[in-house]
C-alpha positions as a printed Julia matrix, in Angstrom:
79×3 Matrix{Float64}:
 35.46  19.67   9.64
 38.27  21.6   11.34
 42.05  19.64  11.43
 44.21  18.63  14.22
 48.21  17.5   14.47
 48.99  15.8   16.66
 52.31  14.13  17.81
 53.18  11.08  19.03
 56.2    8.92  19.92
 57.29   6.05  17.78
 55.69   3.42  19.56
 52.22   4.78  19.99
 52.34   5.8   16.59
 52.8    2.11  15.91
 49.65   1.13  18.13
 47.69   3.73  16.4
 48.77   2.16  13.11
 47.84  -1.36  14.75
 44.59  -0.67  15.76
 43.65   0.97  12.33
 44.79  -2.47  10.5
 43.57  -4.74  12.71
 39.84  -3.36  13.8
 39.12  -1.89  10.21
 39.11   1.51  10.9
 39.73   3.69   7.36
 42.29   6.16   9.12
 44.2    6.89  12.2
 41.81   9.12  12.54
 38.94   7.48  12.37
 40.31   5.6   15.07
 41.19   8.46  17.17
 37.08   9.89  16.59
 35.97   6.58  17.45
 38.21   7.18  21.02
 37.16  10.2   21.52
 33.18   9.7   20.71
 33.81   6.39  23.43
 35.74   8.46  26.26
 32.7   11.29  25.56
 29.73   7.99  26.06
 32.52   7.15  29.32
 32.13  10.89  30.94
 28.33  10.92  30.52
 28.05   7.48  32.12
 30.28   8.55  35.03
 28.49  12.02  35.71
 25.06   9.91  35.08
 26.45   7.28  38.25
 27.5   10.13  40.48
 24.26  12.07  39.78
 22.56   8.82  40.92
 24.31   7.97  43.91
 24.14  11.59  45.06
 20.02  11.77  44.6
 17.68  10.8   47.25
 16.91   7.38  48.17
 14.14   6.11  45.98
 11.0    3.77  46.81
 12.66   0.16  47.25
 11.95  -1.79  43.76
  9.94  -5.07  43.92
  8.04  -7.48  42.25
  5.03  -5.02  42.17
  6.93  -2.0   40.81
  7.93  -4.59  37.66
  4.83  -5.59  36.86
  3.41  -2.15  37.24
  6.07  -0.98  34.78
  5.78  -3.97  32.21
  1.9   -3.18  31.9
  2.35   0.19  31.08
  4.52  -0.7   28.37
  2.15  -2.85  27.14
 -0.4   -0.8   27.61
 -2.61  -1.94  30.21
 -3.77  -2.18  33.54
 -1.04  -4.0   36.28
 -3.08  -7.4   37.65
């Protein structure tokens, strides 16, 4: 595992220290993987959205297309 410094002012140092006592992370940074691991889920989810809204209209969902879908996770034939 490589090492980082980082600095930060007084007062977000104080957060930092905060967050580690009060949501049971082991270290600062633990807390600071945990942010970074979350802002990396954030970035996917965003580029997933725009990826999405930028595709091609799809067939309009209904009733039909759920049951279609729950029978083939189960395994069998829509009614």
């Amino acid at each position: 595992m490589s090492t980082m410094n980082i600095s930060l002012p007084d007062p977000m140092k104080a957060f930092v220290d905060e967050q580690v006592a009060e949501r049971g992370y082991g270290s600062s940074s633990e807390y600071v993987r945990d942010l970074i691991r979350k802002d990396k889920d954030r970035q996917k989810l965003r580029s997933l959205l725009l990826a999405g809204a930028e595709s091609s209209p799809a067939e309009p969902v209904d009733a039909a297309y759920f049951e279609t879908l729950r029978a083939r996770i189960a395994g069998r034939r829509p009614a």
